[in-house]
MIVEXMAR-523985 format. One line per field, with one value per residue (C-alpha): x, y negated, z negated; residue number from 1. Coordinates in steps of 0.25 Angstrom, whole numbers, padded with zeros to 4 digits, always signed. Each point is the difference from the previous one (the first is absolute). Example, Ala and Ser with C-alpha at 12.3 -4.5 7.8 and 13.67 -1.06 7.14 Angstrom:
u: +0049	+0006
v: +0018	-0014
w: -0031	+0002
num: 1	2
***
This chain:
u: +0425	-0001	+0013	+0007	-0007	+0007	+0015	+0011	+0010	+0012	+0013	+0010	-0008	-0006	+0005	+0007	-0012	-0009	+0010	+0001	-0016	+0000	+0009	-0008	-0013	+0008	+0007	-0015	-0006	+0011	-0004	-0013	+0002	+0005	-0010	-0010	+0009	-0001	-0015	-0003	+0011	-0008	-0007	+0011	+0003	-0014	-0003	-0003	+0001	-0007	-0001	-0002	-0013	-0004	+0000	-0008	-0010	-0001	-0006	-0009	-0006	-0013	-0002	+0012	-0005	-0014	+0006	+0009	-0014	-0007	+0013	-0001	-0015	+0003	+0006	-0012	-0010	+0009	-0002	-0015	-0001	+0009	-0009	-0011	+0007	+0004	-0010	-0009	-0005	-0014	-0006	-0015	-0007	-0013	-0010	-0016	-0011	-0014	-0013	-0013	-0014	-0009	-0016	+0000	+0006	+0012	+0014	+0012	+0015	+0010	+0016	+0010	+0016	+0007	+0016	+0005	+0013	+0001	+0010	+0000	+0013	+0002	+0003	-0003	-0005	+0006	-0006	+0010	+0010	-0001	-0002	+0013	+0007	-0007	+0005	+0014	-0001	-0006	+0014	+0008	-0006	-0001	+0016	+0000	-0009	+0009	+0013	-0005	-0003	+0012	+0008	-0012	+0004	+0016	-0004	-0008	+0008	+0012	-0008	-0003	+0014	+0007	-0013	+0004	+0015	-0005	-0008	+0011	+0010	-0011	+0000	+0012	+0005	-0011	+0006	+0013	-0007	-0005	+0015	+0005	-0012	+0002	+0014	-0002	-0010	+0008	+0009	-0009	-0005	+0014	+0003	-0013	+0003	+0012	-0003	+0005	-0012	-0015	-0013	-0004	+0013	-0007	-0013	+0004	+0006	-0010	-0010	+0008	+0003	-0016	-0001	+0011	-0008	-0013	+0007	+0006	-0014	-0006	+0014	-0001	-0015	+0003	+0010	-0011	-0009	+0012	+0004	-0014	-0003	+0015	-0003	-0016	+0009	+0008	-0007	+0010	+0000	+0010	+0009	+0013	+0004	+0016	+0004	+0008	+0013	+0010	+0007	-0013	+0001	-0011	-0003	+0003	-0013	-0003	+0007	-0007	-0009	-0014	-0008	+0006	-0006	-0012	-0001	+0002	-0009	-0013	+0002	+0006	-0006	-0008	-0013	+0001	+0001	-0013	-0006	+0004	-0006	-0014	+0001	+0003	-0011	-0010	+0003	-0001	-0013	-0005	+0003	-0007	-0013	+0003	+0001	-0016	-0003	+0009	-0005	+0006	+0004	+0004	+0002	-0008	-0001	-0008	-0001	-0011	-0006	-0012	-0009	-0015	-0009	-0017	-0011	-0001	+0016	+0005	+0013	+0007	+0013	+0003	+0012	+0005	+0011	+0001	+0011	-0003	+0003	-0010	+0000	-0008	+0000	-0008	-0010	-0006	+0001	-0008	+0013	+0006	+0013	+0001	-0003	+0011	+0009	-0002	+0002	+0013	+0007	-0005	+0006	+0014	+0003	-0002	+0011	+0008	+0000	+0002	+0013	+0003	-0001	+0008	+0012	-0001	+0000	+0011	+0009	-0003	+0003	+0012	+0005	-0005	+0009	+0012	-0001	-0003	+0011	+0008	-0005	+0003	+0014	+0004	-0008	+0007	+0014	-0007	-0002	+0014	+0005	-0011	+0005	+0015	-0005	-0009	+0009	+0010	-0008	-0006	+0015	+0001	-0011	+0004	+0014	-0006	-0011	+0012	+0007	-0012	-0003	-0012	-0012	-0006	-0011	+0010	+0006	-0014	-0004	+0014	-0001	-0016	+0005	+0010	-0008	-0011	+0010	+0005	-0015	-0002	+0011	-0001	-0015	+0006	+0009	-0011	-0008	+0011	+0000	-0016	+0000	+0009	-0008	-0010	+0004	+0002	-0014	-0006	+0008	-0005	+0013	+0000	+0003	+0005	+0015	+0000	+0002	+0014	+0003	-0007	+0004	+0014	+0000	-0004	+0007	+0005
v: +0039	+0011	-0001	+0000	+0013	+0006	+0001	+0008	+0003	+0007	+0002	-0005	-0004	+0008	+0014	+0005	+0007	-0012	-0009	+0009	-0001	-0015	-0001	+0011	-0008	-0013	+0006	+0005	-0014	-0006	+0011	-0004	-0005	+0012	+0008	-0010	+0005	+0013	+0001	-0006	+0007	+0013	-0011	-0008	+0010	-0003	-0012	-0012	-0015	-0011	-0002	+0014	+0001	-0013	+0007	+0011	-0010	-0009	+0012	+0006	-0011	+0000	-0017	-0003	+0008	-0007	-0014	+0005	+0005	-0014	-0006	+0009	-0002	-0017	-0001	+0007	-0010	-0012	+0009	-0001	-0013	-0003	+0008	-0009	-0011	+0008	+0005	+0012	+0007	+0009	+0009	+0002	+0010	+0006	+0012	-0002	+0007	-0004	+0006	-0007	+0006	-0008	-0001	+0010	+0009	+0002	+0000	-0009	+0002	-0011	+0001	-0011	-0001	-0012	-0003	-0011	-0006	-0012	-0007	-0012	-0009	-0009	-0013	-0007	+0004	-0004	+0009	+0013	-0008	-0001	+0013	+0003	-0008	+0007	+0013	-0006	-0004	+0012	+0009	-0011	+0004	+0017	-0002	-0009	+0012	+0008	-0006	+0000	+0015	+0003	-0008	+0006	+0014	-0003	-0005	+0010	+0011	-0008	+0001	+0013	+0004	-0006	+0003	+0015	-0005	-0008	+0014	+0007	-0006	-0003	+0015	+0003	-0010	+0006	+0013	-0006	-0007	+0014	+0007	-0011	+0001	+0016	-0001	-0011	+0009	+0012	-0008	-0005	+0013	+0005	-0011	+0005	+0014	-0005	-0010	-0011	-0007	-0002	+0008	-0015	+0001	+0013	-0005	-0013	+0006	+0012	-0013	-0006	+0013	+0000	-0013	+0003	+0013	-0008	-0010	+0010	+0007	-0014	-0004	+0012	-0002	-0015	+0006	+0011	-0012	-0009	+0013	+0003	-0016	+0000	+0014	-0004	-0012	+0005	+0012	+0009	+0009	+0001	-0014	-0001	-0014	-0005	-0004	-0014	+0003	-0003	-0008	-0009	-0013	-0007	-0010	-0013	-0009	-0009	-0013	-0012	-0012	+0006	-0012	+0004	+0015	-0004	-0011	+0013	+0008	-0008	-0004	+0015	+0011	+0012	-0006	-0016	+0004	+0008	-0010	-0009	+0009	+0000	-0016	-0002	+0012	-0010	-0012	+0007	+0004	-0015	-0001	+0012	-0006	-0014	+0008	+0003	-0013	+0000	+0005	+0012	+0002	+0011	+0004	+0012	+0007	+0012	+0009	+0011	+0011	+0008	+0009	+0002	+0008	-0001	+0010	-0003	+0003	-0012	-0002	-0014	-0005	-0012	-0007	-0012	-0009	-0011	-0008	-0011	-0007	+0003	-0011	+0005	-0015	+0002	-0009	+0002	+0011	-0005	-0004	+0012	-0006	-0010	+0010	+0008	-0011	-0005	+0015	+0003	-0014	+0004	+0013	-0006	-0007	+0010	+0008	-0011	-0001	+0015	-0002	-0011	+0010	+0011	-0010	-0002	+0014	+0004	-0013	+0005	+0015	-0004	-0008	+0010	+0012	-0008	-0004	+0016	+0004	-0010	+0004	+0014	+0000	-0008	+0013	+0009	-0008	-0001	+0016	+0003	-0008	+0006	+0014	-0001	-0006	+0011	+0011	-0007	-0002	+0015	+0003	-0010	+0006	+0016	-0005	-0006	+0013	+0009	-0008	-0001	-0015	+0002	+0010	+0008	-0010	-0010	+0009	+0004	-0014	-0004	+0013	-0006	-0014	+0005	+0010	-0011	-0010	+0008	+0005	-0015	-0003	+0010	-0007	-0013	+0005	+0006	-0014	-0008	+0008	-0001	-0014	-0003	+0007	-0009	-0012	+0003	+0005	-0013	-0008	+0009	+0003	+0015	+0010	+0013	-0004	-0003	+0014	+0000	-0008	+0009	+0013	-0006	+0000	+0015	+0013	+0004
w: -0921	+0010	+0005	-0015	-0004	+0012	-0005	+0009	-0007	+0006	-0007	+0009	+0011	+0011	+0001	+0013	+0005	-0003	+0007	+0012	+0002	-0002	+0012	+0007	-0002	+0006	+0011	+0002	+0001	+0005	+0012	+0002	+0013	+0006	-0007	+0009	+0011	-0002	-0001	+0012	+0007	+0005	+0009	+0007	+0010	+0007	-0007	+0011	-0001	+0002	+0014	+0004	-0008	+0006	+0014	-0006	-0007	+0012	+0008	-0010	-0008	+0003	-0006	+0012	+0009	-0001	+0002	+0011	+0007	-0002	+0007	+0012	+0003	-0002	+0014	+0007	-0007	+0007	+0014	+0000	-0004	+0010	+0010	-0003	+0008	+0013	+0010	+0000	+0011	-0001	+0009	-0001	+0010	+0000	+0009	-0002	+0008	-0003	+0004	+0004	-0002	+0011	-0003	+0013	-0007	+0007	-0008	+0006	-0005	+0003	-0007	-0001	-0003	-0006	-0005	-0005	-0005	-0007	-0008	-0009	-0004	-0014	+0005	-0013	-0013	-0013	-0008	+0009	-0002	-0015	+0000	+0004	-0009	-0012	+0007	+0000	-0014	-0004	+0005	-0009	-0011	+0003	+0002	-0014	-0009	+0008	-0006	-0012	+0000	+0003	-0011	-0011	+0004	-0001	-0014	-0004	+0003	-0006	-0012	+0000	+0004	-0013	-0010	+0004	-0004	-0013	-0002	+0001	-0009	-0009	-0001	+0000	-0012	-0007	-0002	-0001	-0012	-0003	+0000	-0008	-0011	+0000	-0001	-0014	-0004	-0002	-0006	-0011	-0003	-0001	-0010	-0009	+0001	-0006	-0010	+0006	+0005	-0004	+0007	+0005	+0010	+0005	+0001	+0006	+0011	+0003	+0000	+0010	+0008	+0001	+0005	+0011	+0003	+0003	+0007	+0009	+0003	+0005	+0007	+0009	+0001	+0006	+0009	+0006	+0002	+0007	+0007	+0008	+0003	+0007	+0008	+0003	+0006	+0010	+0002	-0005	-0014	-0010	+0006	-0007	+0000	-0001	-0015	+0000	+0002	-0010	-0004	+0003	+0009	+0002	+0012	-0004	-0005	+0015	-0002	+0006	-0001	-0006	+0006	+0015	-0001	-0008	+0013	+0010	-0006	+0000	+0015	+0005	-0011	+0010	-0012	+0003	+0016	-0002	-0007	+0011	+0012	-0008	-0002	+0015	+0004	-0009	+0008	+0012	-0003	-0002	+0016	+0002	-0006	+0006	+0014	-0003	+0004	+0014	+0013	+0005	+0016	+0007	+0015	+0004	+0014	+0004	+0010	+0005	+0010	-0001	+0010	-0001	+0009	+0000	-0001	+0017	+0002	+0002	-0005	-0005	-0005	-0008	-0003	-0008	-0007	-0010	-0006	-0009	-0016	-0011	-0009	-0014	-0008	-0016	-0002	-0013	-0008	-0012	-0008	+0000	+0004	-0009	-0012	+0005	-0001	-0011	-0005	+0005	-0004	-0014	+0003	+0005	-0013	-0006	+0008	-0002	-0017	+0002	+0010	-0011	-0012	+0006	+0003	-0015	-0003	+0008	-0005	-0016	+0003	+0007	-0011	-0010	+0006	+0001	-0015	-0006	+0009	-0007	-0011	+0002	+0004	-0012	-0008	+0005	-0002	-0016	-0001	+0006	-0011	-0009	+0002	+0000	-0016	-0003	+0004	-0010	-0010	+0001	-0001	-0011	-0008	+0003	-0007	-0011	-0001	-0002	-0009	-0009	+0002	+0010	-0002	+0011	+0003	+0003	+0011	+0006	+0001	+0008	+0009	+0003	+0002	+0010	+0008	+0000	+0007	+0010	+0003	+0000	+0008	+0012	+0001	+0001	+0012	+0007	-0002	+0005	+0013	+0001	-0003	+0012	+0009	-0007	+0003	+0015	-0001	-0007	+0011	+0010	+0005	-0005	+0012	+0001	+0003	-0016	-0005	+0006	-0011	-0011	+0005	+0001	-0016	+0001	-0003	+0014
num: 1	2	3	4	5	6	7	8	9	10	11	12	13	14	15	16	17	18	19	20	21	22	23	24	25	26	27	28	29	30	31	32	33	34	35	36	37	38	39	40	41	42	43	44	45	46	47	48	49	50	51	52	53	54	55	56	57	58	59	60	61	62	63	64	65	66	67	68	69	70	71	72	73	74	75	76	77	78	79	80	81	82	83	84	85	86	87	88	89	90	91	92	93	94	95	96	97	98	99	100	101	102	103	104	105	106	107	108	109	110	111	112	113	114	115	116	117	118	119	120	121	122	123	124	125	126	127	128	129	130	131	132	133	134	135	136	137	138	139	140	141	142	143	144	145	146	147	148	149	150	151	152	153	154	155	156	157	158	159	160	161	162	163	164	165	166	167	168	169	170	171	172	173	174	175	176	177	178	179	180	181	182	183	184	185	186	187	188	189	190	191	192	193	194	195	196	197	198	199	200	201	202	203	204	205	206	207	208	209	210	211	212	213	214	215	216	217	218	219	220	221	222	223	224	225	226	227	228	229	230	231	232	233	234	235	236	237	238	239	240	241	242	243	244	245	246	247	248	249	250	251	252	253	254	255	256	257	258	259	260	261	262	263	264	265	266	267	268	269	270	271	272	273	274	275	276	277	278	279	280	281	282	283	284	285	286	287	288	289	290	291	292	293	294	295	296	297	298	299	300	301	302	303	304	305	306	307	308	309	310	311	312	313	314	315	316	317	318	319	320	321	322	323	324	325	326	327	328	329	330	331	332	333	334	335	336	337	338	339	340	341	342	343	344	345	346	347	348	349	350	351	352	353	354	355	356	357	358	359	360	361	362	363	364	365	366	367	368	369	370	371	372	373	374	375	376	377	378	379	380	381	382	383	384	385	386	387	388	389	390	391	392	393	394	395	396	397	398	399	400	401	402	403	404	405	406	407	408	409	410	411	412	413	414	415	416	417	418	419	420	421	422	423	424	425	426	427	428	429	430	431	432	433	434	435	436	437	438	439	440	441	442	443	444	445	446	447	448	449	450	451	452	453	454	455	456	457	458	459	460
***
């Protein structure tokens, strides 16, 4: 009923100077793109792509640079377990005097010197040995989380690089919106001032400004927040990142047989390889506890020298040698060992359901990022489509508004479908290139060489 109480009638049509607005007002949205373009152009000339702020991420975040410093202590923990099967020297010496009080009364001194160097050689013990192999196993896994460090923070700042961009043109369609709104609204007061149009053109459109107004407010809100988690990134303020370039290509979706990657990725993901390295260390320790009932044999050799000299002044000198194998064999430790055992094979399952679990993981994130980025590419091929109908329908519905067949809620609602779908559709561009990187990421494949292929969809 709403729309029949709102009648525009014009005699002959639109006048010359409505007609002239109309095609302002298209030519305007039809400009929305460069009007994007333009709001983001005071930044291009030190905006910075992808890669670049990868280099400036990879030597200030603080979550990398953590793992990067657990990597580089693993290979010192495989050099002293290592030590423990080489020989080691030791040189012990020592200087006493002593004094001796007599019944007589009389007080005699005496003083000695003694140095000694012994050495000792592993010659077996299993418990050294498995040791080492823990130490091994335990770099396997540092380089692993190291991995998977690096690919997290190629992601993250991927994210945070095209939230800024989403931000952005979420922004700037926002006061395109605006413009387009303000523009209709001038126009529906103009038609009341003139008696060609109800107050509830007026009013619908002031409603609608508002609403654009608020939108704007938390738009450039969200942009601030993107902004500062971009900059706390990379250690940088202010960071200009590159808008797609236009017109926009997309990297084609990976083609290929799902099942193969998924396959790859459970037996080569940084996280399966980890899980891996802790499943082996947990064998490992079973030997280790095993080892507590085996004897352990080593070679040992010393040698010493001393000097002492009495009360009476007589000196002496000493000397000696010994070579020989220390055989140290348990006999009974009160089942201790056997406790320990049976504790570290409960522990190994354990590592091994958890090994099993990851694989799991790791095969239903894989498939997982191949179908959304299926998905997303095929949304983004849907909004393309989406926005070349809205535009003419908007188009459409601005002819029919001057021509007295459409009323000016029927222009505000195709001008908010349009701006919605392309807000909608820069989102869906951004989530393809994120999902590529996703997927490389789920496959643990994901390394920096990838943004070449981002950046290359960037504004130069």
């Amino acid at each position: 009923m709403a729309r029949r109480e709102v009648s525009l009638p014009r005699a002959g049509g639109a006048g010359p100077r409505d007609a002239g607005r109309g095609r302002a007002r298209g030519a305007a949205l039809r400009a929305a793109p460069l009007a994007l373009a333009l709001v983001l152009g005071a930044g291009l000339a030190r905006a910075q792509s992808l890669g670049e702020l990868y280099g400036a991420a990879h030597a200030y975040d603080a979550t990398y640079l953590s793992a990067r410093a657990q990597a580089e202590s693993a290979p010192y923990r495989v050099e002293q377990a290592r030590a423990l099967l080489r020989p080691n020297l030791a040189l012990a010496g020592s200087a006493v005097r002593s004094y001796s009080n007599p019944a007589l009364g009389e007080s005699y001194g005496s003083h000695s010197f003694n140095l000694q160097i012994s050495g000792r050689q592993p010659l077996f013990n299993r418990a050294n040995v498995a040791n080492l192999g823990q130490a091994e196993r335990s770099l396997e896994a540092s380089n692993a989380e190291l991995a998977a460090a690096e690919q997290d923070l190629i992601l993250r700042l991927s994210q945070a690089y095209f939230d800024v961009l989403a931000a952005q043109d979420t922004l700037a369609t926002t006061r395109t919106s605006m413009a387009a709104i303000s523009e209709q609204l001038a126009s529906a007061r103009r038609n009341f001032e003139v008696g060609t149009a109800t107050i509830t053109d007026t009013r619908e459109a002031q409603a609608r400004y508002d609403l654009a107004r608020a939108q704007e407010i938390a738009a450039q809100n969200d942009l601030n927040n993107r902004q500062i988690v971009l900059d706390q990134l990379v250690g940088r303020s202010n960071v200009a990142p590159r808008p797609l370039a236009a017109p926009v290509t997309l990297p084609d979706v990976p083609a290929g047989n799902i099942d193969v990657l998924a396959a790859d990725a459970a037996n080569g993901h940084p996280q399966v390889r980890r899980a891996q390295a802790a499943y082996e260390i947990a064998q490992l320790e079973t030997e280790k506890a095993r080892a507590g009932r085996l004897p352990t044999i080593d070679a040992i050799a010393s040698l010493g020298a001393g000097r002492s000299t009495v009360a009476a002044g007589q000196t002496g000198n000493n000397a000696g040698s010994s070579i020989g194998v220390q055989l140290n064999l348990p006999l009974y430790t009160g089942g201790q060992v056997q406790a320990r055992i049976a504790e570290t094979l409960a522990l190994e399952e354990r590592y091994r359901n958890d090994l099993e679990a990851v694989r799991r993981l790791v095969t239903q994130q894989t498939r997982q990022a191949y179908y959304t980025l299926g998905s997303s590419a095929a949304q983004v091929r849907a909004l393309e489509a989406a926005e070349s109908s809205s535009q003419l329908a908007l188009e459409a519905t601005q002819l029919g508004y001057r021509v007295g067949v459409r009323v000016n809620l029927d222009v505000l609602n195709a001008q908010t479908q349009l701006f919605q779908t392309r807000r909608d559709l820069a989102r869906a561009r951004y989530d393809v290139l994120l999902g590529t990187l996703r997927l490389r990421q789920a496959a643990g494949q994901l390394a920096p060489a990838d943004l070449v292929a981002v950046d290359a969809v960037l504004t130069r």
